[in-house]
C-alpha positions as CSV (number, residue, x, y, z in Angstrom):
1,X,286.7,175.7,213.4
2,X,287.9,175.2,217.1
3,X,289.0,178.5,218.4
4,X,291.8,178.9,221.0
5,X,289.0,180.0,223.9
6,X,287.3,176.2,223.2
7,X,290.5,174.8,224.2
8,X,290.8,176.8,226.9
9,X,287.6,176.4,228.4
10,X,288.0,172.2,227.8
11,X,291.1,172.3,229.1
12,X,290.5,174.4,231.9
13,X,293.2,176.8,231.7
14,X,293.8,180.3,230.5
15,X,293.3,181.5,227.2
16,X,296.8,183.0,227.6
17,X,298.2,180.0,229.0
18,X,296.7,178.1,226.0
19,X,298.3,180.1,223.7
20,X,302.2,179.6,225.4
21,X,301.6,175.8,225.5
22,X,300.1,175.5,222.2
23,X,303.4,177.7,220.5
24,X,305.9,176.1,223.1
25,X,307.1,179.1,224.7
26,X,305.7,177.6,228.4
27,X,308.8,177.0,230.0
28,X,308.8,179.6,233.2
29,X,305.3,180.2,232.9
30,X,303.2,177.5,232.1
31,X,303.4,173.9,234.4
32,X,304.9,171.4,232.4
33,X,302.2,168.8,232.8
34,X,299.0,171.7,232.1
35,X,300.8,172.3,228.8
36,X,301.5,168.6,227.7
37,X,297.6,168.5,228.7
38,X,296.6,171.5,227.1
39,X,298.1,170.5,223.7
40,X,296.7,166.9,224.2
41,X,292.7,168.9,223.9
42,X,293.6,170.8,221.0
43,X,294.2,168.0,219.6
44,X,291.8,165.9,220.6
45,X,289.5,169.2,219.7
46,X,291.0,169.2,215.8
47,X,292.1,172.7,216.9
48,X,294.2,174.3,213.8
49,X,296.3,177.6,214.3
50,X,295.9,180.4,211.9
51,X,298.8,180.6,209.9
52,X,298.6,184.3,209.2
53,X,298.0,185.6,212.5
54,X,300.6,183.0,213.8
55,X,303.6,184.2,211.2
56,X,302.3,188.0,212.6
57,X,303.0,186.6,216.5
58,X,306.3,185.0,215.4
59,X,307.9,186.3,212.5
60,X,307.8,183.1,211.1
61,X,306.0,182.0,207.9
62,X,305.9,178.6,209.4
63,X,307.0,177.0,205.5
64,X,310.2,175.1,204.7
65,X,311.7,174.7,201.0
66,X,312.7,171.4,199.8
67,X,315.1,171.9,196.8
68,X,315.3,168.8,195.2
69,X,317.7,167.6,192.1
70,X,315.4,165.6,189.9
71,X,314.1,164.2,192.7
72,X,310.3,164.9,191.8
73,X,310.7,162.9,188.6
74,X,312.5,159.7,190.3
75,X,309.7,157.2,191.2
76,X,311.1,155.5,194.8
77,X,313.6,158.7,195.3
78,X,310.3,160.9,195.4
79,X,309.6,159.0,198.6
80,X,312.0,161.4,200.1
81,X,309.2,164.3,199.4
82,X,306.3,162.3,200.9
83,X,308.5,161.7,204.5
84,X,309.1,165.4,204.7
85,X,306.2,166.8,203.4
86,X,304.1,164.5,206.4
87,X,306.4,165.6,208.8
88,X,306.0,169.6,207.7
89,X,302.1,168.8,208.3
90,X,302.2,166.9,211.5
91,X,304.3,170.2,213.5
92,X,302.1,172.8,211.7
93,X,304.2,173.8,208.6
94,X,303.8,173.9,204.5
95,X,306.2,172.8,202.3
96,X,307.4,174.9,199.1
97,X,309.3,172.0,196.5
98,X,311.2,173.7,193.8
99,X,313.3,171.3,191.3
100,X,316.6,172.2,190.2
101,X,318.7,171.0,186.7
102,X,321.6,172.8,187.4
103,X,323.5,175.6,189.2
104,X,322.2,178.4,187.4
105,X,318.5,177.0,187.9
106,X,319.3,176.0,191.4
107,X,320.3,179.7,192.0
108,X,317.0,181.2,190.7
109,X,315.4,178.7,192.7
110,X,316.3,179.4,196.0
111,X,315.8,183.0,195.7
112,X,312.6,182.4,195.1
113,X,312.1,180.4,198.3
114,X,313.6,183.4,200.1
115,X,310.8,186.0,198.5
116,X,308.6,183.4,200.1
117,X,310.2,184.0,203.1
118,X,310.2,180.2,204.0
119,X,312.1,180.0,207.6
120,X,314.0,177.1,206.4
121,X,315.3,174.9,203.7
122,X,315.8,170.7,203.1
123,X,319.1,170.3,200.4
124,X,318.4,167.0,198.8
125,X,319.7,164.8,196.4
126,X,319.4,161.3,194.4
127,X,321.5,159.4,196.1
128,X,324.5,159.7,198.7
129,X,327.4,161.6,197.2
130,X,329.4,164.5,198.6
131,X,327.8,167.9,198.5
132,X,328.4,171.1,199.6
133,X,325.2,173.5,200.2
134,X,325.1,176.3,198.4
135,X,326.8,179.4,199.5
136,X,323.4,180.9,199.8
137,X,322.1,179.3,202.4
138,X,325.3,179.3,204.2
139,X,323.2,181.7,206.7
140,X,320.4,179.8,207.0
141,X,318.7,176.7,208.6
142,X,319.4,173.9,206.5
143,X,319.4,170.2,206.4
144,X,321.0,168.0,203.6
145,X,319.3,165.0,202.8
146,X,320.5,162.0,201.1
147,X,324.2,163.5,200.3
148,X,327.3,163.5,203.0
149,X,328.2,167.2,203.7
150,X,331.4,168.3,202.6
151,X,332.2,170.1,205.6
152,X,329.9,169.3,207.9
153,X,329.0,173.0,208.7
154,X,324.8,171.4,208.2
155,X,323.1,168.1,209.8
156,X,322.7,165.6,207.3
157,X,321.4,161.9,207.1
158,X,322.0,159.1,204.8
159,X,321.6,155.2,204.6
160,X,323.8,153.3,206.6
161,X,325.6,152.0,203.5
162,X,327.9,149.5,205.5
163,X,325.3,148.1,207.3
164,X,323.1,147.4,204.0
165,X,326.0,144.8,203.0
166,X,326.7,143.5,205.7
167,X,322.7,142.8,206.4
168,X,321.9,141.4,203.4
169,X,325.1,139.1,203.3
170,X,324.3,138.1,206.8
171,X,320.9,136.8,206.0
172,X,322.3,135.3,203.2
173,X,324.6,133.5,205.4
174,X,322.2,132.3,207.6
175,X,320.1,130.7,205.2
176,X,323.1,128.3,204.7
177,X,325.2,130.2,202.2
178,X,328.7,129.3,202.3
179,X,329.6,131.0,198.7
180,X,328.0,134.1,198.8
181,X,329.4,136.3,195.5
182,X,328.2,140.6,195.5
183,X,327.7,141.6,192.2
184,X,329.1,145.7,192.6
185,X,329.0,148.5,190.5
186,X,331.5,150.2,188.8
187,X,330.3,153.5,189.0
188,X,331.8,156.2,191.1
189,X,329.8,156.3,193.7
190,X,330.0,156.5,198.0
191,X,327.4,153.8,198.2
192,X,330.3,150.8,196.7
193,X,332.8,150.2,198.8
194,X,330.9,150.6,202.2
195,X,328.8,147.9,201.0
196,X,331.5,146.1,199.7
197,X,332.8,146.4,203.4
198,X,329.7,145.4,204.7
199,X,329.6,142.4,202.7
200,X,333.4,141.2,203.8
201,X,332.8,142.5,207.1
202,X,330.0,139.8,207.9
203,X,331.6,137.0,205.6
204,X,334.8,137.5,208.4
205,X,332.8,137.5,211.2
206,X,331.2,134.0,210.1
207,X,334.3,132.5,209.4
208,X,333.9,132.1,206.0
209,X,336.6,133.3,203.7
210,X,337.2,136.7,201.6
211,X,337.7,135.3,198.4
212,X,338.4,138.4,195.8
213,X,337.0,135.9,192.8
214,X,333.5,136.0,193.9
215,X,333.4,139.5,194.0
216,X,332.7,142.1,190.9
217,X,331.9,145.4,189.4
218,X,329.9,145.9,186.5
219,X,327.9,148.4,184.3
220,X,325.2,147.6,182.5
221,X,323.7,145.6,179.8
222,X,325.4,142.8,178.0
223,X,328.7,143.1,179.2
224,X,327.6,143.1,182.6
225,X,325.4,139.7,181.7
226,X,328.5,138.5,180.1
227,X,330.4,139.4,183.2
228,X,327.9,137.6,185.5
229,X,327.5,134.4,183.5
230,X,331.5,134.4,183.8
231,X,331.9,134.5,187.6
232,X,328.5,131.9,187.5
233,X,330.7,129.1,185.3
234,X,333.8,130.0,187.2
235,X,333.2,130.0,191.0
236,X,329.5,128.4,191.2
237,X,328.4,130.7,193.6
238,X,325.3,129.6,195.6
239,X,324.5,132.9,196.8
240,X,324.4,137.0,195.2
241,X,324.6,139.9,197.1
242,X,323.9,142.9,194.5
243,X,324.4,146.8,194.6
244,X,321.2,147.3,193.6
245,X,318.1,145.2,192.5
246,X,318.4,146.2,188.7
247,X,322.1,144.0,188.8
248,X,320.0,140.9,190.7
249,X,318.5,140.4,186.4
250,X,321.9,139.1,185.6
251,X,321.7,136.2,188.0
252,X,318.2,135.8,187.5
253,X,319.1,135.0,183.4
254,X,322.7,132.9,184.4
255,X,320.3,131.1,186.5
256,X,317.6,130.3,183.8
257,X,320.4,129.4,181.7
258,X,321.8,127.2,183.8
259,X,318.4,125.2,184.5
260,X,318.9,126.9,188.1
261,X,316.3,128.3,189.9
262,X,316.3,131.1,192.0
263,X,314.9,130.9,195.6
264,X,315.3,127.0,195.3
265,X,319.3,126.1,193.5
266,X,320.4,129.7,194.2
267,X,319.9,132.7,196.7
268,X,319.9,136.4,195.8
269,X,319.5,139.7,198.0
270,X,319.5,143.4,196.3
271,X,318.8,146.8,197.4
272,X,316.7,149.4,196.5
273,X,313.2,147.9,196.9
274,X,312.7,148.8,193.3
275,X,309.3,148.5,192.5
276,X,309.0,147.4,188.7
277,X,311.3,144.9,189.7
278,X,309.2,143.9,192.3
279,X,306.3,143.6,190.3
280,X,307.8,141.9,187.2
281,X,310.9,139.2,188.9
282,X,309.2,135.8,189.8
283,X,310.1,135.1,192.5
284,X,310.2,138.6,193.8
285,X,313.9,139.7,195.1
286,X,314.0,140.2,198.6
287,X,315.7,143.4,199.2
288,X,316.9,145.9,201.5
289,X,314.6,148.9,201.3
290,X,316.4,152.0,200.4
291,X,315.0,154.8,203.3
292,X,313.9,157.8,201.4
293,X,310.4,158.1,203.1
294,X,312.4,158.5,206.4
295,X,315.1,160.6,205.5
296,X,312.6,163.0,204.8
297,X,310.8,162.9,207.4
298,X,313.6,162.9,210.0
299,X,314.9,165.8,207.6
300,X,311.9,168.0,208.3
301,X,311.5,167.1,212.0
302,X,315.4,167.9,212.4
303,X,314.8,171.5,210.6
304,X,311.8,172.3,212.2
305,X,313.3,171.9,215.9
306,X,316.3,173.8,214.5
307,X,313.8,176.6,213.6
308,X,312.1,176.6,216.2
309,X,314.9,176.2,219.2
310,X,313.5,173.3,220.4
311,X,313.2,169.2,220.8
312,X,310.1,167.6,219.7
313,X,308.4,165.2,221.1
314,X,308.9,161.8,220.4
315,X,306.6,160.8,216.9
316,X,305.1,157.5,215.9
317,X,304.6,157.0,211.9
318,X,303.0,154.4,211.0
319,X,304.9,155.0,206.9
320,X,307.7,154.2,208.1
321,X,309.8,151.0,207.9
322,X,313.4,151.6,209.1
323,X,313.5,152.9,213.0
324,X,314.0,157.0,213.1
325,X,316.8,158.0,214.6
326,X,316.9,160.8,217.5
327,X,316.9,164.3,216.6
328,X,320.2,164.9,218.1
329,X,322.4,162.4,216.7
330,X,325.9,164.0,215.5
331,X,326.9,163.6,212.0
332,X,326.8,161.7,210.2
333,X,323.2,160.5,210.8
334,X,322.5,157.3,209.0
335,X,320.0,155.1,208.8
336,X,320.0,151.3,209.2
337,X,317.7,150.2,206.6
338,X,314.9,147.4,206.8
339,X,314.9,143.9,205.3
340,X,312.4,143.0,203.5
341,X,312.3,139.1,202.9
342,X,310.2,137.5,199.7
343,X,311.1,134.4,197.4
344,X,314.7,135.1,196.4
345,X,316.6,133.0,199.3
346,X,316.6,129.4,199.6
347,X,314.7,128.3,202.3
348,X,316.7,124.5,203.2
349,X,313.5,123.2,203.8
350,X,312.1,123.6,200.3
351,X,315.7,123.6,198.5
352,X,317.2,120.8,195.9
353,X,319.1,118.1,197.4
């Protein structure tokens, strides 16, 4: 185990000027460019800090809590858990994840966190819906994740929901769309009409028009199919946009129906990234990937420097596939989400005359 007096003696400084750099507190005492260096050896050395003595030095415990709502038992969603939980790592921390079903449980929950003394908490949920943190943690540093703050009194990040639609309805467009339907939902939720808007903000800015016909909102099962196969006979879309990837099933079946094919008669673009979809649609959907990884991982980065008084230098993560933004963006912090293009979109080369 490399002790602090290795990395001294490699980096040819002081044991005590070592120990500033390598907990941040240089500033006044410590050149910037000896710490930079100094922290550059430890690492290089594999140097670890001994969390007990550190938490003694600090007063800090150097652990976050991550309160999730059933977010450990959602498949992608749990993403959200991996982003944060590498983060915590990379800057020295551990992560406590407790799982809440409820107020009362979410109570119990978070007072346990606080016995643990963690120095600060992530608030997340399933997907992006107005939330208000709980009044104990009102005092603390906390960061909401996945969920727009009621108030704003917190930092909090979520997808760029707008930019989703108008993305995915964009490409669409450039692959020689010129009816492009979007297949919504018709459940309460934020996420709907700001992709809606998305999708009629980039059929506007290409000219084409905003025909209400080719747009609608549906549940699930067979009335949604027989919703779908409606709009399919009707308008003769030659393009989808869909809330989500489940919803891009409907057009694959009008299609097969129809003796259509998608990828080569018809287009179609999701969200979600949904992998049993993914696995079991021929041709796989291409989709917008739904950013849990990285809202995690901006969430713990963004608590950590809140903890700790202080920026953080800049990170590279190789995990990640939509661009991080800076630490010190105002709210709301979204998150432009990331393309990803398989078979589902006509390419005019290989398409049916």
């Amino acid at each position: 185990m490399t002790t602090i007096k290795e990395v001294a003696k490699e980096a040819g400084a002081s044991v005590t000027a070592v120990s500033m750099a390598l907990n941040h507190r240089e500033n006044g005492h410590v050149k910037k460019e000896l710490a930079e260096h100094i922290r550059k050896t430890a690492k290089k050395m594999g140097y670890r800090p001994n969390p007990l003595a550190r938490s003694l030095r600090t007063s800090r415990t150097h652990t976050i809590g991550f309160i999730s709502e059933e977010i450990a038992t959602t498949p992608y969603a749990g993403e959200m858990i991996l982003g944060a939980q590498d983060a915590a790592s990379e800057l020295g921390y551990m992560m406590l994840l407790v799982n809440t079903d409820g107020e009362a449980s979410e109570t119990s929950e978070i007072a346990a966190l606080k016995r643990y003394g963690v120095d600060g908490y992530l608030y997340a949920k399933m997907y992006d819906r107005v939330s208000a943190v709980p009044k104990s943690l009102s005092h603390e540093h906390t960061v909401l994740i996945d969920a727009t703050s009621s108030d704003g009194s917190v930092p909090y990040i979520v997808p760029d929901e707008v930019a989703m639609g108008y993305d995915a309805t964009t490409y669409l467009i450039k692959s020689g769309a010129k009816r492009i339907a979007y297949i919504g939902c018709n459940e309460n939720l934020l996420a709907e009409p700001l992709r809606l808007k998305g999708y009629r903000k980039a059929l506007r800015e290409a000219g084409l028009a905003v025909d209400p016909k080719l747009s609608i909102s549906v549940g699930n099962n067979g009335v949604a199919l027989k919703a779908v196969s409606e709009l399919f006979e009707r308008e003769r879309p030659d393009a989808f946009f869909c809330f989500n990837d489940a919803r891009t099933w409907y057009v694959y079946q009008c299609a097969a129906g129809h003796g259509l094919e998608v990828g080569h008669d018809i287009s179609v673009v999701g969200i979600d990234n949904n992998r049993i979809i993914k696995e079991t649609f021929e041709p796989q959907p291409t989709t917008i990937a739904l950013p849990h990884y990285e809202m995690g991982y901006w969430g713990a980065r963004k608590l950590i420097s809140m903890i700790e008084g202080r920026d953080l230098d800049p990170t590279s993560n190789r995990k990640t596939v939509a661009a991080i933004p800076a630490l010190d963006a105002p709210n709301p912090v979204r998150i432009r989400c990331t393309l990803l293009e398989r078979g589902s979109v006509i390419n005019r080369g290989t398409a049916r005359p």
